[in-house]
C-alpha positions as CSV (number, residue, x, y, z in Angstrom):
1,X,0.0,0.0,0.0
2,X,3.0,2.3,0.7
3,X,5.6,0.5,-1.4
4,X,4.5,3.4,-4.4
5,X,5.6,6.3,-1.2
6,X,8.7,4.7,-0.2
7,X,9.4,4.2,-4.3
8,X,8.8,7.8,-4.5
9,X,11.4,8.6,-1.9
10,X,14.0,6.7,-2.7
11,X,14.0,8.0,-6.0
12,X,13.4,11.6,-4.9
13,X,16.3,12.2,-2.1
14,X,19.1,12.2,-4.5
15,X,17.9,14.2,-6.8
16,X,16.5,16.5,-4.2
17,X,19.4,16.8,-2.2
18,X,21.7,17.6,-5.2
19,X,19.8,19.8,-6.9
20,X,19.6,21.7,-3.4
21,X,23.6,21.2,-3.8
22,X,23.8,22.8,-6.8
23,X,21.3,25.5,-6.2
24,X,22.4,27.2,-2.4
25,X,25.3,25.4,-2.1
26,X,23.9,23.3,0.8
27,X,23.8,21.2,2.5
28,X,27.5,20.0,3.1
29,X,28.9,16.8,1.2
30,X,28.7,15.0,4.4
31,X,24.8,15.4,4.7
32,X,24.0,14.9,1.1
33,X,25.8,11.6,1.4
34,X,24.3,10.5,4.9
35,X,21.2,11.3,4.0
36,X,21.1,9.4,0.5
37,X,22.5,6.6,3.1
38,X,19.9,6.9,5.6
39,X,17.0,7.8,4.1
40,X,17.6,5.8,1.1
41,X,18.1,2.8,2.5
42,X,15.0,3.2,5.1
43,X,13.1,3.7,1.9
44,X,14.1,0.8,0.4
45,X,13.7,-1.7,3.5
46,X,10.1,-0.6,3.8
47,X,9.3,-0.5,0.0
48,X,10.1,-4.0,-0.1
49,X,8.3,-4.8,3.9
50,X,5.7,-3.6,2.1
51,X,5.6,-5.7,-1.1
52,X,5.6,-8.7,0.8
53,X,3.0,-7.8,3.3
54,X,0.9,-6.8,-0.1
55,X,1.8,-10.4,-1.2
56,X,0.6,-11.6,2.6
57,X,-2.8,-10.3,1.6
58,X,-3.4,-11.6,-1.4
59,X,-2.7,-15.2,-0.1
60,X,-5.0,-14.6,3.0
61,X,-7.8,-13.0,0.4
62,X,-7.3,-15.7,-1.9
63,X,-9.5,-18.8,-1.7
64,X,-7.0,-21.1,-4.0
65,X,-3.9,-19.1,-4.1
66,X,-1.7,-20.6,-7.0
67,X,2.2,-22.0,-5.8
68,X,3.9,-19.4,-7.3
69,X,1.8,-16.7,-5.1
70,X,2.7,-19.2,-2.6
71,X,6.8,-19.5,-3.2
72,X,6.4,-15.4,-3.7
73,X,4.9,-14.9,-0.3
74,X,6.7,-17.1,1.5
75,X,10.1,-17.2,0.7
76,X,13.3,-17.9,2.6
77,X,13.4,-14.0,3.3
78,X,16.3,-13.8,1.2
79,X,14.9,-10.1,0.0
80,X,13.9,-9.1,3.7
81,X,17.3,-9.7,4.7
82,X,19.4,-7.9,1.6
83,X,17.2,-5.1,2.4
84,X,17.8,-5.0,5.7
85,X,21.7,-5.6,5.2
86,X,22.5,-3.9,2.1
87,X,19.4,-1.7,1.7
88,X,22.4,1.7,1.9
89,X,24.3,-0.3,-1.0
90,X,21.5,0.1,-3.4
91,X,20.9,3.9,-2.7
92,X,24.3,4.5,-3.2
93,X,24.1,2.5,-6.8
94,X,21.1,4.5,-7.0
95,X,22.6,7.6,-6.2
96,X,25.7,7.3,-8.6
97,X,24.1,8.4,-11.8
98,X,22.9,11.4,-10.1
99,X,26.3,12.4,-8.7
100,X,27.4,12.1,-12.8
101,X,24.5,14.6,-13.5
102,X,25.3,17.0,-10.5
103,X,29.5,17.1,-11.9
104,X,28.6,17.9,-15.2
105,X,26.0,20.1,-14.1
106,X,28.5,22.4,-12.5
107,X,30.9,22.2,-15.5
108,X,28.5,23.3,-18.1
109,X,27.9,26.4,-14.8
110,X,31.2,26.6,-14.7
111,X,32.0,26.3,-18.5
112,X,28.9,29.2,-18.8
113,X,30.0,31.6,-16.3
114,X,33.3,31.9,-18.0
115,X,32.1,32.4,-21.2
116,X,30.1,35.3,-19.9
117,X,32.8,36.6,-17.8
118,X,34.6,36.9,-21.6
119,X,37.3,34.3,-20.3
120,X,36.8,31.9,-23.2
């Protein structure tokens, strides 16, 4: 039910928190990167809670649920636990792209400003 949220937010800090980066000059590296950490892996813990209680429910509302609803629903955990465990590895993979966007971002602002500044 909330798995479309936590999506949302996991996708959103990075880009957030750059752009903010980029903007005012804030907040510190440190931050950016705790927070993408934090946040992002949080997100991504409950995104997937979420999916499996969603998958919970359909087995309880189901009268005949099929095996593979079944084998979905109940796994070993495996996801539970790389969420839980390397939920802040997959924010920073997520993140990286973003961090691309944000260098050349302030190239082309540097690359800009000199060219009005009659330097180039």
């Amino acid at each position: 039910m909330y798995g479309l949220l936590f999506g949302g937010i996991f996708a959103a800090v990075p880009a957030v928190l750059l752009a903010a980066r980029l903007v005012w000059g804030r907040p510190p590296w440190w931050v950016i990167v705790a927070l993408i950490v934090v946040v992002g892996w949080a997100a991504y813990f409950f995104a997937v809670v979420d999916h499996f209680e969603e998958l919970y429910e359909r087995v309880e509302n189901t009268e005949n649920p099929s095996q593979e609803l079944l084998d979905q629903a109940y796994s070993d955990g495996g996801p539970l636990v790389f969420a839980a465990f390397f939920g802040w590895v997959v924010a920073l993979i997520y993140a990286a792209p973003w961090f691309v966007l944000f260098l050349v971002a302030t190239w082309l602002r540097r690359v800009i400003g000199s060219i009005r500044r009659g330097e180039r």
